[in-house]
MIDRENPA-474812 format. One record per atom (N, C-alpha, C): atom name; x, y, z; residue number from 1; chain. Coordinates in steps of 0.001 Angstrom, whole numbers, plus 524288, in hexadecimal, padded with zeros to 5 digits. Atoms other than C-alpha are relative to their C-alpha. Layout:
REM MIDRENPA-474812
+-------+-------+-------+-------+-----+--------+
| atomo |    px |    py |    pz | num | cadena |
+-------+-------+-------+-------+-----+--------+
|    CA |     X |     Y |     Z | NUM |      A |
...
+-------+-------+-------+-------+-----+--------+
***
This chain:
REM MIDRENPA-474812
+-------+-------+-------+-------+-----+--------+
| atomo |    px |    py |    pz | num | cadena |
+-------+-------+-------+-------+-----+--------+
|     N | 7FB63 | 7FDAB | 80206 |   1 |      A |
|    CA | FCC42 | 77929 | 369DA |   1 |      A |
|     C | 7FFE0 | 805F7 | 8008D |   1 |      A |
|     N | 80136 | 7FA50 | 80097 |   2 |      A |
|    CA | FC7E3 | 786F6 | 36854 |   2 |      A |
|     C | 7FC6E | 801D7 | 8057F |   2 |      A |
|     N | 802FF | 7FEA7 | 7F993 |   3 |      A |
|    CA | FC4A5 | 78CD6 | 376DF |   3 |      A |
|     C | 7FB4A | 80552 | 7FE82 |   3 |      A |
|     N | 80416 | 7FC30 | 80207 |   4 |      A |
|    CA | FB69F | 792F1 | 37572 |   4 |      A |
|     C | 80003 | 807D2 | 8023C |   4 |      A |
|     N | 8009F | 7F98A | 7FE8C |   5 |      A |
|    CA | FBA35 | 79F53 | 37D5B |   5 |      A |
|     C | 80410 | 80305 | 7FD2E |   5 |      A |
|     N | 7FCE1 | 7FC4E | 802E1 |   6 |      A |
|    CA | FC564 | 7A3CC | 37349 |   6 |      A |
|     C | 7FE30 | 8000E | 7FAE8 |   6 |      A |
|     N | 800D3 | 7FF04 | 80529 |   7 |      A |
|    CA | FBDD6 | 7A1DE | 3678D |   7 |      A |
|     C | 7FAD4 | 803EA | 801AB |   7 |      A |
|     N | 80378 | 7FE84 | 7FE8F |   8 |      A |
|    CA | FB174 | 7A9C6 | 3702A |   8 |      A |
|     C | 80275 | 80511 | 8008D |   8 |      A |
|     N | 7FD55 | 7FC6F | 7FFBB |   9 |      A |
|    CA | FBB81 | 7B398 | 37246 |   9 |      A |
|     C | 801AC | 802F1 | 7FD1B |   9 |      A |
|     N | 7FDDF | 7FFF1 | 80485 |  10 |      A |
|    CA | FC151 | 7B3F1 | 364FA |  10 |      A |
|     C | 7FB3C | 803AC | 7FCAC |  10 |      A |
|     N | 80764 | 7FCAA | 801F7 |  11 |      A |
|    CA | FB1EA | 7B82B | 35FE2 |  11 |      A |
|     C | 7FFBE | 80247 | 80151 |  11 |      A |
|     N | 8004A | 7FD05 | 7FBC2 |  12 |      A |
|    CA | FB070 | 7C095 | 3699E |  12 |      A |
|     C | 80516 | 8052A | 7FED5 |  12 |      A |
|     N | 7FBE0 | 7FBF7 | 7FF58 |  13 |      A |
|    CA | FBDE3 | 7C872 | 3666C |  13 |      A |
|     C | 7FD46 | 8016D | 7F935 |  13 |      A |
|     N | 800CF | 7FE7C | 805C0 |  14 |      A |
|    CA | FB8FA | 7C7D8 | 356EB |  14 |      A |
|     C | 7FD98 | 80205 | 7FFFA |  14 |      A |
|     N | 80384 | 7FD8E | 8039B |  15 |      A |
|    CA | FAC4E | 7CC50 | 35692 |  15 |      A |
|     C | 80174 | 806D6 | 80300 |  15 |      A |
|     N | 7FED9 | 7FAFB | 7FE72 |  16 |      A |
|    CA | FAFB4 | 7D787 | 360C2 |  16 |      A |
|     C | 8062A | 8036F | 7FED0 |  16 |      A |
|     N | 7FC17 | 7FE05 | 8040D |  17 |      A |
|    CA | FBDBC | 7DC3F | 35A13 |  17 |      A |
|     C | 7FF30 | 80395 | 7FBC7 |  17 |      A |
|     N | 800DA | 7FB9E | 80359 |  18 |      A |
|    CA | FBD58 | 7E912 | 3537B |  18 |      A |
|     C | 8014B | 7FE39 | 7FA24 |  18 |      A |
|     N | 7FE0E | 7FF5D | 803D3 |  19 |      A |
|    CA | FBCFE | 7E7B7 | 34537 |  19 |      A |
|     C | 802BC | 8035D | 7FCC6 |  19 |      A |
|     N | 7FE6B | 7FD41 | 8012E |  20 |      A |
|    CA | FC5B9 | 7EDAE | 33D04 |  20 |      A |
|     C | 7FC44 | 80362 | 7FAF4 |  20 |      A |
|     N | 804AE | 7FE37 | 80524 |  21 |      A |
|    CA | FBC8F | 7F91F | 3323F |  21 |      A |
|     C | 8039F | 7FF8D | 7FD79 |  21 |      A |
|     N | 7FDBD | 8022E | 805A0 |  22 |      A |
|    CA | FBCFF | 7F570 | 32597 |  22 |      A |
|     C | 8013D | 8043A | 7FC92 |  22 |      A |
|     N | 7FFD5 | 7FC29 | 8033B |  23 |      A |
|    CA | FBD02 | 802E7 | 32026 |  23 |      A |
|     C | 80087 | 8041B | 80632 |  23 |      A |
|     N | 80269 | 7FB57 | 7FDBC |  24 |      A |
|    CA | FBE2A | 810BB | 32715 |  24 |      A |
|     C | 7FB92 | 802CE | 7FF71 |  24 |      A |
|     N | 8045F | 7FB2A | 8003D |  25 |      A |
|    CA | FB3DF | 81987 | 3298B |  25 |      A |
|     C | 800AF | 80455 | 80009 |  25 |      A |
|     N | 7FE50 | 7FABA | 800F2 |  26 |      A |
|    CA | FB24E | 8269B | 32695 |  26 |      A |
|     C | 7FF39 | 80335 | 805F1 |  26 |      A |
|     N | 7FF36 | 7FE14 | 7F9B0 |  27 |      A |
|    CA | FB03C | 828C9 | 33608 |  27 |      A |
|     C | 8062F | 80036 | 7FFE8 |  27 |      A |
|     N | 7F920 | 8005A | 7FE91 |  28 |      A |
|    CA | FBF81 | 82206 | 337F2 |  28 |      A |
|     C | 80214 | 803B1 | 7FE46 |  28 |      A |
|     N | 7FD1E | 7FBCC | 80325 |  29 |      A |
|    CA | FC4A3 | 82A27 | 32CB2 |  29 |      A |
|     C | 7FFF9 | 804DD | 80287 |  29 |      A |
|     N | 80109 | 7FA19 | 7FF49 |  30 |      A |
|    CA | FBFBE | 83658 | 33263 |  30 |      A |
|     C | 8022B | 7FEFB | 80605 |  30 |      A |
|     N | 7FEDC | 80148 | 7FA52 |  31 |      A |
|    CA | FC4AD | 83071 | 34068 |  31 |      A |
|     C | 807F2 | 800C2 | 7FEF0 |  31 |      A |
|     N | 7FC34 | 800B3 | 801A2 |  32 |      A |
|    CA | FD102 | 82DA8 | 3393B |  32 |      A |
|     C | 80360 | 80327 | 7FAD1 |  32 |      A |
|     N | 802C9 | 7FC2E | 80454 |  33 |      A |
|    CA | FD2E6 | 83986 | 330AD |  33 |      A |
|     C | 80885 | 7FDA4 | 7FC71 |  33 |      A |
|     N | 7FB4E | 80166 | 8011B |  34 |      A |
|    CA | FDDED | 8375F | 32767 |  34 |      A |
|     C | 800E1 | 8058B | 7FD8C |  34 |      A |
|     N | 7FE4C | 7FC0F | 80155 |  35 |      A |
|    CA | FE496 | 84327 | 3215C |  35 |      A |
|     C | 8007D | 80114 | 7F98F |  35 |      A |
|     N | 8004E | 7FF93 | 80692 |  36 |      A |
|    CA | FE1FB | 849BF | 3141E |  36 |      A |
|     C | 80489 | 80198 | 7FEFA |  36 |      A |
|     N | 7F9C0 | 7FE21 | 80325 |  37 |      A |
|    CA | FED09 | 84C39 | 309B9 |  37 |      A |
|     C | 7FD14 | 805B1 | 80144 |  37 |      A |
|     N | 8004C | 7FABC | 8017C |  38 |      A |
|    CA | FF035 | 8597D | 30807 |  38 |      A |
|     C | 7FE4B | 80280 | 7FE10 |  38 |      A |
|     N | 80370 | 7FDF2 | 803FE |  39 |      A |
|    CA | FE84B | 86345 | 30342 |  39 |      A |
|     C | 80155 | 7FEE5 | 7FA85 |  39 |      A |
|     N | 7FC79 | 80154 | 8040A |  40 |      A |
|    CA | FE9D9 | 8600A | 2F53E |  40 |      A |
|     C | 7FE81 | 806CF | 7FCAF |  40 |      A |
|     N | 80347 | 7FAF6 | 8033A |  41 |      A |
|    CA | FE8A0 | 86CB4 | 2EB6F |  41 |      A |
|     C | 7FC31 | 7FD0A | 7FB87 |  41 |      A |
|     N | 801E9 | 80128 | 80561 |  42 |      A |
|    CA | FDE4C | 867E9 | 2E323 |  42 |      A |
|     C | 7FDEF | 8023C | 7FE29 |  42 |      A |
|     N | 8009D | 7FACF | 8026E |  43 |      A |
|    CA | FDA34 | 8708A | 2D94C |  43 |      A |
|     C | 7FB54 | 7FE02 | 7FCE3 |  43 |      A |
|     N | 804D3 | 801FC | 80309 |  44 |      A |
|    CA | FCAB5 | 86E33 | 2D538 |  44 |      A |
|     C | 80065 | 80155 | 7FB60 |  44 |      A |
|     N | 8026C | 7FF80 | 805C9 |  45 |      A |
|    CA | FC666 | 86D44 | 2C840 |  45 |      A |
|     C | 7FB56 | 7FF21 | 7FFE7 |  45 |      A |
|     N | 80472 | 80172 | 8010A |  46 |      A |
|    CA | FBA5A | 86B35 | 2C254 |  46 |      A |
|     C | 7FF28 | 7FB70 | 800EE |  46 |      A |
|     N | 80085 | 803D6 | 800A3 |  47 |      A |
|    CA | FBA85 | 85E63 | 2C195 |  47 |      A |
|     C | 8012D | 7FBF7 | 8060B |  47 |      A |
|     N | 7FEF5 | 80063 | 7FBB0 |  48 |      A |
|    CA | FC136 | 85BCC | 2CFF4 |  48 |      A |
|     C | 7FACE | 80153 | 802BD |  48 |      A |
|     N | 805F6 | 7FEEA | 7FC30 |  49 |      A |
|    CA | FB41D | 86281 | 2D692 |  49 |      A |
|     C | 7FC35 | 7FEBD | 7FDD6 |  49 |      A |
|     N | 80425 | 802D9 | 800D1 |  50 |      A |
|    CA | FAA8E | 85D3A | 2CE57 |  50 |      A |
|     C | 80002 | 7FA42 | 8019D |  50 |      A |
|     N | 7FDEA | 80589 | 7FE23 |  51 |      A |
|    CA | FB1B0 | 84FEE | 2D22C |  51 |      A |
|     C | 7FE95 | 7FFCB | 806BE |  51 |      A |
|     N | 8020D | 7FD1D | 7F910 |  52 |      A |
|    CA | FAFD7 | 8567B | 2E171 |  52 |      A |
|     C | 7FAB0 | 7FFA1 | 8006A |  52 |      A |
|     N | 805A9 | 7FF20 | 7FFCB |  53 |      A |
|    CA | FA2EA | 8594A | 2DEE4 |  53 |      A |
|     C | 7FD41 | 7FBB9 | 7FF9E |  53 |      A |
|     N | 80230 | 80424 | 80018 |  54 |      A |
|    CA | F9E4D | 84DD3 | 2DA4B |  54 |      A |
|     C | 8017E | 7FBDA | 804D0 |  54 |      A |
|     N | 7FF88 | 80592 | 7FABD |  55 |      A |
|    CA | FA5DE | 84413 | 2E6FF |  55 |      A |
|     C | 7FCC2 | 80340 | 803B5 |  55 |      A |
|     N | 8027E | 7FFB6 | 7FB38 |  56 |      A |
|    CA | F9FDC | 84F78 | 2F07E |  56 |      A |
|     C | 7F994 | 7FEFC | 7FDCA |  56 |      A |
|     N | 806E6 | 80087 | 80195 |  57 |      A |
|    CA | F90E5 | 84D34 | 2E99C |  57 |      A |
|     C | 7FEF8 | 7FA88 | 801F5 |  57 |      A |
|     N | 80333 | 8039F | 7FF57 |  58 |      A |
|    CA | F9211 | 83FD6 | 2EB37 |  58 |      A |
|     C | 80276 | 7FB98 | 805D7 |  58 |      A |
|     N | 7FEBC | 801F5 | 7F91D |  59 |      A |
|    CA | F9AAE | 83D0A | 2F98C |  59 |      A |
|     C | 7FD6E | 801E2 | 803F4 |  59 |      A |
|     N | 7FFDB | 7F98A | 7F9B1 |  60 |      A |
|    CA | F9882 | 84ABC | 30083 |  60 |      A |
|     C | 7FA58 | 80131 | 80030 |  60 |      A |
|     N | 80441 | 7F9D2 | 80047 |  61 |      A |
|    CA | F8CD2 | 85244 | 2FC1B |  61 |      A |
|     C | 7F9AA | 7FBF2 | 802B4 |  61 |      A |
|     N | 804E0 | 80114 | 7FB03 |  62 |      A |
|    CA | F823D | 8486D | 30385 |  62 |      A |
|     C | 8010D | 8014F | 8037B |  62 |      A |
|     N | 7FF09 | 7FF51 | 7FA7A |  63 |      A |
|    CA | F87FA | 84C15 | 30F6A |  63 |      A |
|     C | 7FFB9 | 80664 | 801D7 |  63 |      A |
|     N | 7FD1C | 7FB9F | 7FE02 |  64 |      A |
|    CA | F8DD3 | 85807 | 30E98 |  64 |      A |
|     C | 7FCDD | 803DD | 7FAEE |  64 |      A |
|     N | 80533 | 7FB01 | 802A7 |  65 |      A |
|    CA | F830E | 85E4C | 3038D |  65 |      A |
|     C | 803C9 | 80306 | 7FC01 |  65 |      A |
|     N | 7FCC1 | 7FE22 | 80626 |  66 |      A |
|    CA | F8596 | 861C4 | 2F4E1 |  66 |      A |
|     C | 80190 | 804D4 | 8010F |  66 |      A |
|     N | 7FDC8 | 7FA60 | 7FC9B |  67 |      A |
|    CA | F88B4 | 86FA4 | 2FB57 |  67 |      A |
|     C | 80298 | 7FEE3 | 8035E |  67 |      A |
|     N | 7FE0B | 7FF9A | 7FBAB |  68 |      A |
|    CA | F90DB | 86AFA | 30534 |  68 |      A |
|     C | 7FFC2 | 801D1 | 8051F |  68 |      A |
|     N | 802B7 | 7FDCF | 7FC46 |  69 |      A |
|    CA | F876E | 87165 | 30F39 |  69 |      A |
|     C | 7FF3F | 7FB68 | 8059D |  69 |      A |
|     N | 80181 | 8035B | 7FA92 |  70 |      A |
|    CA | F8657 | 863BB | 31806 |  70 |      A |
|     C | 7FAAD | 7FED4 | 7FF33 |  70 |      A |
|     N | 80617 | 8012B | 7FE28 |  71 |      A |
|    CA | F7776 | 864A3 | 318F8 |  71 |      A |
|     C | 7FE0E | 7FA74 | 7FC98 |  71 |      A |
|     N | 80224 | 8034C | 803C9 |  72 |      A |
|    CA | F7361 | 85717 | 31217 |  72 |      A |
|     C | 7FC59 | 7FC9A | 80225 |  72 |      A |
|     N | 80546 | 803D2 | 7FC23 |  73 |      A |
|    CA | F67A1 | 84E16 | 31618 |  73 |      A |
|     C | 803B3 | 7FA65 | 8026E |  73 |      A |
|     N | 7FC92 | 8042F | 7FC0F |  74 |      A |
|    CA | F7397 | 843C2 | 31860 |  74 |      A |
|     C | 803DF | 80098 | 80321 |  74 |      A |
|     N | 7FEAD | 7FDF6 | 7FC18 |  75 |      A |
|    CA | F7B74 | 84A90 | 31FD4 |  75 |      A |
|     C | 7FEBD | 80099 | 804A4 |  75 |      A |
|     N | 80391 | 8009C | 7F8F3 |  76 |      A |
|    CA | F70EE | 84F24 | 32A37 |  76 |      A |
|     C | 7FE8C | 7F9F6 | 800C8 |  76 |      A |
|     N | 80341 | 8069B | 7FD11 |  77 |      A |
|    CA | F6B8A | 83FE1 | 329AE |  77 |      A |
|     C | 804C7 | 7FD9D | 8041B |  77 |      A |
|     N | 7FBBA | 805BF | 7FD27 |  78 |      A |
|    CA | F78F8 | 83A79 | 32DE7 |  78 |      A |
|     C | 8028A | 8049C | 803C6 |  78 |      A |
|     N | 7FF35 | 7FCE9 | 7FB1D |  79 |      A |
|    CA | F797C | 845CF | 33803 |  79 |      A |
|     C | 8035A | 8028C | 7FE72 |  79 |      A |
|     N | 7F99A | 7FB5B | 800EF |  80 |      A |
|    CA | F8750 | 84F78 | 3314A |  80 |      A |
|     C | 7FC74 | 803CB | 7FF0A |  80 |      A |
|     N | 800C3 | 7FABA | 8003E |  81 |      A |
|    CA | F87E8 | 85C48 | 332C4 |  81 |      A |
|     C | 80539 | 80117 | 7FD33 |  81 |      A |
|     N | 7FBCB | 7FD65 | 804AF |  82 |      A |
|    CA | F916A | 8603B | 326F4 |  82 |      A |
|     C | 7FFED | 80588 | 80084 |  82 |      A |
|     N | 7FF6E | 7F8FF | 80091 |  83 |      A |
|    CA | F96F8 | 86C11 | 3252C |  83 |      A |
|     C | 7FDCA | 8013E | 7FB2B |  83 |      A |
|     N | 802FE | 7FAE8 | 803DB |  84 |      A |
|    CA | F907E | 877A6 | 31BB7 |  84 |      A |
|     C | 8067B | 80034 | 7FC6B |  84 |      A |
|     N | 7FBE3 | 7FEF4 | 8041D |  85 |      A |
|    CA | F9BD1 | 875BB | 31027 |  85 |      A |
|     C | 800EE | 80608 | 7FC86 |  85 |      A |
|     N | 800D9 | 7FC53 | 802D5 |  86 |      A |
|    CA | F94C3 | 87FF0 | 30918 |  86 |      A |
|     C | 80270 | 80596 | 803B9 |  86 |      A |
|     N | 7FF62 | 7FBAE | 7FCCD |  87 |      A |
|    CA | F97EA | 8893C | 31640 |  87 |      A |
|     C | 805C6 | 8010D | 8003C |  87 |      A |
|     N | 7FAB8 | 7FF5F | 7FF70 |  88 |      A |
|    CA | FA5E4 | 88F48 | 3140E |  88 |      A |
|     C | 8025C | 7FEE5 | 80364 |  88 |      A |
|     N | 7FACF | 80182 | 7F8DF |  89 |      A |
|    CA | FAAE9 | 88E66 | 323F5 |  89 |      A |
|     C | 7FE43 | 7FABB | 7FFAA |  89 |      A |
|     N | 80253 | 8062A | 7FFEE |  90 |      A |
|    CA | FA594 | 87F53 | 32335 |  90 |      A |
|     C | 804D6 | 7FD9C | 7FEDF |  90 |      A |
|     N | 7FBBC | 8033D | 7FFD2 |  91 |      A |
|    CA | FB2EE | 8798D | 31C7C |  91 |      A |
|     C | 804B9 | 806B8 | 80074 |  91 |      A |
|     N | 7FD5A | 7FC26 | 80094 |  92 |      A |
|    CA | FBABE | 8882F | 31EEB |  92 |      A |
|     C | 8048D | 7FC51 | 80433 |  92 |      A |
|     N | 7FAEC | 7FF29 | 7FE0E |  93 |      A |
|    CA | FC3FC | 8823E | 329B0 |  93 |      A |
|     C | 8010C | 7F822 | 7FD0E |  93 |      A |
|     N | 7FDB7 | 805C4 | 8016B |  94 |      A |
|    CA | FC450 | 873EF | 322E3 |  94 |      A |
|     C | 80453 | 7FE21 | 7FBC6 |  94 |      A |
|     N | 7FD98 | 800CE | 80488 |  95 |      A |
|    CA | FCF20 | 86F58 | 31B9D |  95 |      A |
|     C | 80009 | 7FDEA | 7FD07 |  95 |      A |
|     N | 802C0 | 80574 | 802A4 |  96 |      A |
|    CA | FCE3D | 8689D | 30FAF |  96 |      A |
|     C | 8061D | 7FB15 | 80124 |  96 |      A |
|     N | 7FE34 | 807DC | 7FDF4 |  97 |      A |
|    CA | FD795 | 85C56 | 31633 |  97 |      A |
|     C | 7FCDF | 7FEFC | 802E5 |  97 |      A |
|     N | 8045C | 80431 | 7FEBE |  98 |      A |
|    CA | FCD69 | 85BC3 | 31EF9 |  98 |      A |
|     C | 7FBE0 | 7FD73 | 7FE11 |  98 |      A |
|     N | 80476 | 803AB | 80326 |  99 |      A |
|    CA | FC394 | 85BE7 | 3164D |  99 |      A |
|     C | 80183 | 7FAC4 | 7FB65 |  99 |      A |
|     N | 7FEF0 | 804CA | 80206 | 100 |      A |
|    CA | FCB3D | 851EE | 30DFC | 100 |      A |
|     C | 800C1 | 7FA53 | 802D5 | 100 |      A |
|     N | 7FFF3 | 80656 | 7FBBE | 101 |      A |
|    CA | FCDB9 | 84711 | 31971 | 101 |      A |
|     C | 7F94D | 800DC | 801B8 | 101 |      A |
|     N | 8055A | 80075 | 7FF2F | 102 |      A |
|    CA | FBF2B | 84A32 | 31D14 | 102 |      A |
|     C | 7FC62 | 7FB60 | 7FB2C | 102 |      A |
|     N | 8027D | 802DF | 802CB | 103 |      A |
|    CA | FBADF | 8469A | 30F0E | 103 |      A |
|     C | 802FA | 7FB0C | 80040 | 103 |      A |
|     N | 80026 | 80413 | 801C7 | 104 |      A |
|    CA | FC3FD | 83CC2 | 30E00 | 104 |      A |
|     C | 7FE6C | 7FB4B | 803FA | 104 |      A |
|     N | 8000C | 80431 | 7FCA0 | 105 |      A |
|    CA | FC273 | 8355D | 31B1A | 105 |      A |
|     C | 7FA32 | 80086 | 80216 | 105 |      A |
|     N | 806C5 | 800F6 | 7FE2E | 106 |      A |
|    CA | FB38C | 837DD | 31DA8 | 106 |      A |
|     C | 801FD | 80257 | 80631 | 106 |      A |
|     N | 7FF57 | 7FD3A | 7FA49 | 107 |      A |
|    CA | FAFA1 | 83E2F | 32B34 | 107 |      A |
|     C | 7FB22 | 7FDD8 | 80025 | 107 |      A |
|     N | 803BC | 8031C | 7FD65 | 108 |      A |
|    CA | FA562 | 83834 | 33465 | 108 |      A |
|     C | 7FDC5 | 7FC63 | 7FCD0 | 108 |      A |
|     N | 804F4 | 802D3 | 8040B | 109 |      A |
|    CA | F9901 | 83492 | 32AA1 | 109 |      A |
|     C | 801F0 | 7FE22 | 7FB6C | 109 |      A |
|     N | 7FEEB | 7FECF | 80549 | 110 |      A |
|    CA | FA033 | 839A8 | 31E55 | 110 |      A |
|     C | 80568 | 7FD13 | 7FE8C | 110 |      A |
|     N | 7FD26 | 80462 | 8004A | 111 |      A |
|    CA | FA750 | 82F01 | 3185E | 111 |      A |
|     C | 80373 | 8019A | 7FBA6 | 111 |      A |
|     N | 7FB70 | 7FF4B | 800AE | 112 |      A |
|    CA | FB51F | 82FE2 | 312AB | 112 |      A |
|     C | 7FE73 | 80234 | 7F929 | 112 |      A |
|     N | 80056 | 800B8 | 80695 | 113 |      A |
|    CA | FB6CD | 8318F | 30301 | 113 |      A |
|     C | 80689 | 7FE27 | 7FD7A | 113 |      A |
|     N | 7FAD2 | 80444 | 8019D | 114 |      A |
|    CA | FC033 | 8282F | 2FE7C | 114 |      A |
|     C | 803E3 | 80276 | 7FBF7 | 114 |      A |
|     N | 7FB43 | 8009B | 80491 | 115 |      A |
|    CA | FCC14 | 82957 | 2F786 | 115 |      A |
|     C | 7FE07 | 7FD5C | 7F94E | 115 |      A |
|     N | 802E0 | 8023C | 80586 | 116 |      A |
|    CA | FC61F | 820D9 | 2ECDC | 116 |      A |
|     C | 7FBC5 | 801A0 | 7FC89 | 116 |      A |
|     N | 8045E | 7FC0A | 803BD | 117 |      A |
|    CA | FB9FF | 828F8 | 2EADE | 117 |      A |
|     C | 80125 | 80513 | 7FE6F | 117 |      A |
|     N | 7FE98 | 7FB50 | 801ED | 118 |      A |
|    CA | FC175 | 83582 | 2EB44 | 118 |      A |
|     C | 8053B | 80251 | 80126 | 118 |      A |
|     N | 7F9E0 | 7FFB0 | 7FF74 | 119 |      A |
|    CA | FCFFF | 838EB | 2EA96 | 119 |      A |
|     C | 80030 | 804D2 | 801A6 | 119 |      A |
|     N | 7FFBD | 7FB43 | 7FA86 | 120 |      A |
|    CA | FD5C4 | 84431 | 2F303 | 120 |      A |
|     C | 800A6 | 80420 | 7FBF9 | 120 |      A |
|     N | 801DE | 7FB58 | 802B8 | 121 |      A |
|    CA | FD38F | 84CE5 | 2E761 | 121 |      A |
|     C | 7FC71 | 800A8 | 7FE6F | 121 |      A |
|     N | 80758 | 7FEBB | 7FE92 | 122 |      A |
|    CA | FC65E | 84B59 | 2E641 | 122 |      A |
|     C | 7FF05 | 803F0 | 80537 | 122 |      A |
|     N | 800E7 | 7FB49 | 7F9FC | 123 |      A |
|    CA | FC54A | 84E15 | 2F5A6 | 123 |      A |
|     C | 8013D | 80386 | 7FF59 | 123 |      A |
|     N | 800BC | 7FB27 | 800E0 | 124 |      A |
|    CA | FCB3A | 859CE | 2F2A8 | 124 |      A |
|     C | 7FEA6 | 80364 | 7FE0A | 124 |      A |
|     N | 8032A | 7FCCA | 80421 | 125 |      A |
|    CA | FC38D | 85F02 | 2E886 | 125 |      A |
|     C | 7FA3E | 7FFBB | 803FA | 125 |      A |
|     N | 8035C | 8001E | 7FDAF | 126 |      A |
|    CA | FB89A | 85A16 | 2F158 | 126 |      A |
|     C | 80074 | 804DC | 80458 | 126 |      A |
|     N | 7FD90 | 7FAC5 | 7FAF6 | 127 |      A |
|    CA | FBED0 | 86405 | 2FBED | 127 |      A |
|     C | 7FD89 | 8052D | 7FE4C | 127 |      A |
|     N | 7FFDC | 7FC8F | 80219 | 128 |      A |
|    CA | FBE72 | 86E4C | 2F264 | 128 |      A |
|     C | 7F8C6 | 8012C | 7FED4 | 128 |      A |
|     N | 804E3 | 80093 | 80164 | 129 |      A |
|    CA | FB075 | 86A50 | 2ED6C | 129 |      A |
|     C | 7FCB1 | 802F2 | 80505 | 129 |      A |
|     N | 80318 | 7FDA7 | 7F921 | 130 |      A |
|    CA | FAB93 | 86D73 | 2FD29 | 130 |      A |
|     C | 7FFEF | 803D9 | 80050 | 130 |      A |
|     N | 7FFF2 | 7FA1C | 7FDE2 | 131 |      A |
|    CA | FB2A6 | 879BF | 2FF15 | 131 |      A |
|     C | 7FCB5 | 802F7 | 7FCF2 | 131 |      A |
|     N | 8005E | 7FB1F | 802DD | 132 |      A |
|    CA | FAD87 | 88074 | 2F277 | 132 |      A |
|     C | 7F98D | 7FF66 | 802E7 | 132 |      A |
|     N | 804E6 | 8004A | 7FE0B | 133 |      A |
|    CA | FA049 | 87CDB | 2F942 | 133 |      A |
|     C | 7FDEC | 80415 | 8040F | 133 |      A |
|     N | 7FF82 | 7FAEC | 7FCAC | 134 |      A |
|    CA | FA14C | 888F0 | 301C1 | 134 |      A |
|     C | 8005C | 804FB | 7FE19 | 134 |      A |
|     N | 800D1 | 7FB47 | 802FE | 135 |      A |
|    CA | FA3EC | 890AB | 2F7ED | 135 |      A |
|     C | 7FB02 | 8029B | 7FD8A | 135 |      A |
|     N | 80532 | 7FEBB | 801E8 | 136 |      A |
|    CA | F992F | 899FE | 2F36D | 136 |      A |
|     C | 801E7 | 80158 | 7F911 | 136 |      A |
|     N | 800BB | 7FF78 | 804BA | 137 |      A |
|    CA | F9505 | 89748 | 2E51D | 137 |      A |
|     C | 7FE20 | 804EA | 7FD2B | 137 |      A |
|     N | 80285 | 7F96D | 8041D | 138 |      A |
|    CA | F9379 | 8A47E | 2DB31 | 138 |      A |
|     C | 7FCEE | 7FDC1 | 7FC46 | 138 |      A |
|     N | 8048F | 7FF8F | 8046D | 139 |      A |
|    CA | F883C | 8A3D5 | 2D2FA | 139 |      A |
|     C | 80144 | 801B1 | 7FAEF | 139 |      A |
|     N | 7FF80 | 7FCC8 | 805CA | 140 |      A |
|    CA | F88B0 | 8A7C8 | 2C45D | 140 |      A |
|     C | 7FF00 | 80618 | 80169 | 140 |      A |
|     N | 80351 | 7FB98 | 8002B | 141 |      A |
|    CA | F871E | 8B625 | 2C13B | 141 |      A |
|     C | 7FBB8 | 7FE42 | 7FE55 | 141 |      A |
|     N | 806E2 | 80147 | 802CC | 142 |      A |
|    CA | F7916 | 8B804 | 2BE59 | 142 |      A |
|     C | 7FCE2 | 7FB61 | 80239 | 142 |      A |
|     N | 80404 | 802D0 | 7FE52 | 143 |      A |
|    CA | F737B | 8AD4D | 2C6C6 | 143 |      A |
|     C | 7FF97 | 7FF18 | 8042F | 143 |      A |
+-------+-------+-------+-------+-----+--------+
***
């Protein structure tokens, strides 16, 4: 009933047939860049950058170094060369939409940060959190 060279054929088209991915990757995303909202004005508070501080300690800062300097022992292992955050010309011509579709869609290695773990006012406090990282800190008088 069943002719053996269309069911040999039939196998043959299945196992080799591109599957469709079950998820994107933060390669695609960054292949496929989608476009950030508008700058938004968000206006830090205390409580906004300690909220910053704490998602970049525990997404960013293995990679990209509680200083934002790049240099981290997992960084060099998985071969990136990050930029020097702490170095003012480093994000001087970047904008923050790029750096917001960056964080949000991941680039090559560096994998996306979801909507669900952090809403697009976080990211931008996170934005904010980076730049002041360039800035040079004043000491107390007297110390």
């Amino acid at each position: 009933m069943f002719n053996p060279m269309m069911l040999v054929t039939a196998l043959i088209l299945f196992i080799f047939a591109p599957s469709p991915a079950l998820r994107p990757t933060a390669q695609d995303a960054a292949q496929t860049p989608t476009t950030a909202p508008t700058h938004k004005a968000v206006k830090p508070t205390a409580e906004s950058q300690a909220k910053a501080k704490k998602l970049y300690e525990v997404d960013c800062a293995m990679c990209h170094g509680d200083n934002g300097n790049g240099k981290t022992d997992l960084a060099s292992g998985m071969g990136l060369k990050l930029g020097d955050w702490s170095n003012p010309s480093t994000l001087a011509g970047v904008t923050d939409e790029t750096l917001f579709a960056t964080i949000r869609n991941g680039k090559d290695k560096m994998p996306s940060e979801a909507e669900g773990r952090a809403k697009d006012d976080d990211v931008w406090n996170i934005i904010i959190y980076i730049r002041k990282m360039s800035q040079p800190t004043t000491a107390a008088p007297g110390k």
